[in-house]
N, C-alpha and C positions, 0 to 999 in steps of 0.2 A: 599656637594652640592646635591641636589634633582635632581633624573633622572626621565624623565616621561615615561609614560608609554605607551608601543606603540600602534598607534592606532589600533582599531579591525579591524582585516580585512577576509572578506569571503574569502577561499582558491578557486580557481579555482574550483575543483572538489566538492564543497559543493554547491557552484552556478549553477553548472551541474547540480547533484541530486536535488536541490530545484528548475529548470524549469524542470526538467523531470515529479516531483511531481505535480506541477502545471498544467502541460500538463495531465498528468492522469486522476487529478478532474476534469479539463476543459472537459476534453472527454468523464467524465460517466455523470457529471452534466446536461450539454447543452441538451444531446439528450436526457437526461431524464424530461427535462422543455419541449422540442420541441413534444416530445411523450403526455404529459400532457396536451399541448397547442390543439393537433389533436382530443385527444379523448373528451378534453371539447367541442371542436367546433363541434364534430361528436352527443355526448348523452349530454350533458349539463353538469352541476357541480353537484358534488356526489360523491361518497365515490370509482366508477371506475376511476375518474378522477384521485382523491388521490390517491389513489394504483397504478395508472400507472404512478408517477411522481416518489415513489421509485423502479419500479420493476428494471430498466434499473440499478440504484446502487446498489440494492440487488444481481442481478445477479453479477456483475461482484465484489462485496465485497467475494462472495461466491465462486467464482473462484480463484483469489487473495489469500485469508485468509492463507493455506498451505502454501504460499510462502513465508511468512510472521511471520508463528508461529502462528498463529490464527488458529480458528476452524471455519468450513466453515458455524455454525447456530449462530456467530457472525452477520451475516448478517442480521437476524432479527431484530435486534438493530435498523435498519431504520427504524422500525413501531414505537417506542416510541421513536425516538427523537435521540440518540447519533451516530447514524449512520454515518452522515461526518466525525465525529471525528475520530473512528476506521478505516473508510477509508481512511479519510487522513496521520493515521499512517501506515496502509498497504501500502497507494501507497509510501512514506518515506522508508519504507522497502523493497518494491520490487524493487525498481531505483538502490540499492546499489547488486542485487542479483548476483553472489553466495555468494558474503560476506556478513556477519552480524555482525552489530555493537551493536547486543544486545543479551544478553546470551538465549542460547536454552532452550526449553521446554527438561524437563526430558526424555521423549521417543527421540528428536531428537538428545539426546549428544552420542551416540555411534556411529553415523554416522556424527561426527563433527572433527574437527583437527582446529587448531589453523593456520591460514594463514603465510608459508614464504614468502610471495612476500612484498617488501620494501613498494611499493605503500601502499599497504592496510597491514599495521602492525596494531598487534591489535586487530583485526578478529576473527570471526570464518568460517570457508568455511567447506561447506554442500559436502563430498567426495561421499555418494552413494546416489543415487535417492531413494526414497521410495514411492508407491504408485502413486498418480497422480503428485506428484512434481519432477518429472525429469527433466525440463528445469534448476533447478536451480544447480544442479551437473555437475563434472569435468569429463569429459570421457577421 
C-alpha cells in the first residue's frame, strides 16, 4: 500500500528567520528608494541620484558582511548589479546569529565549536569575538 508523503511544511522558527530577513531588506531597501527619491527632486537625475539609491545598501551590506562570513568590500557588488543578492544572503545569515548554518571561513574555524543546544543541532556557534564582530559571541 502506497503511503504519501507528508505535506511540506515551514517549521516555526524558519518562518521567524524568513520575516526577520524580510524585514531587513525592507528596512535597507525603502530608505534607500526614499533617499534616491530626495536627491532626484533636490539636483535632478544623474549619476548622484544613482549613487544615492545604493549608498544606504552599501553601507549597511558593509556593516553586516562579518557577521555573516563575508568581507566587508562585498559591498561593492551593489555598483555592478549582484548586490541584493549577497544582501539578502547576509541578512539570512545574520537572523540566525550566533549560530550558523553554513560552515566557516578558514580563519574563523578556530574560534568555532559545534552547537550543544537541542534547538539549534547542527550548528556552528561563534565562541570568541574577533575584531568588530562581538555582538555575535557567547559571553
Amino acid at each position: 500500500m502506497p503511503t504519501e508523503a507528508p505535506a511540506a511544511r515551514v517549521s516555526p522558527a524558519r518562518r521567524t528567520r524568513m520575516i526577520r530577513t524580510v524585514a531587513l531588506l525592507v528596512g535597507v531597501v525603502v530608505p534607500s528608494l526614499v533617499l534616491r527619491e530626495l536627491i532626484e527632486a533636490r539636483f535632478g537625475r544623474g549619476p548622484v541620484a544613482d549613487l544615492s539609491a545604493v549608498a544606504v545598501p552599501m553601507a549597511a551590506t558593509a556593516w553586516l558582511a562579518p557577521y555573516a562570513s563575508y568581507r566587508r568590500r562585498d559591498a561593492l557588488l551593489w555598483l555592478v548589479g549582484p548586490g541584493i543578492y549577497v544582501f539578502t544572503v547576509i541578512a539570512w545569515r545574520v537572523t540566525l546569529a550566533p549560530y550558523r548554518d553554513w560552515s566557516p571561513r578558514p580563519e574563523e574555524k578556530p574560534r568555532m565549536r559545534w552547537s550543544g543546544d537541542p534547538e539549534h543541532a547542527g550548528t556552528w556557534l561563534l565562541t570568541e569575538p574577533a575584531g568588530d564582530a562581538g555582538h555575535t559571541s557567547i559571553r
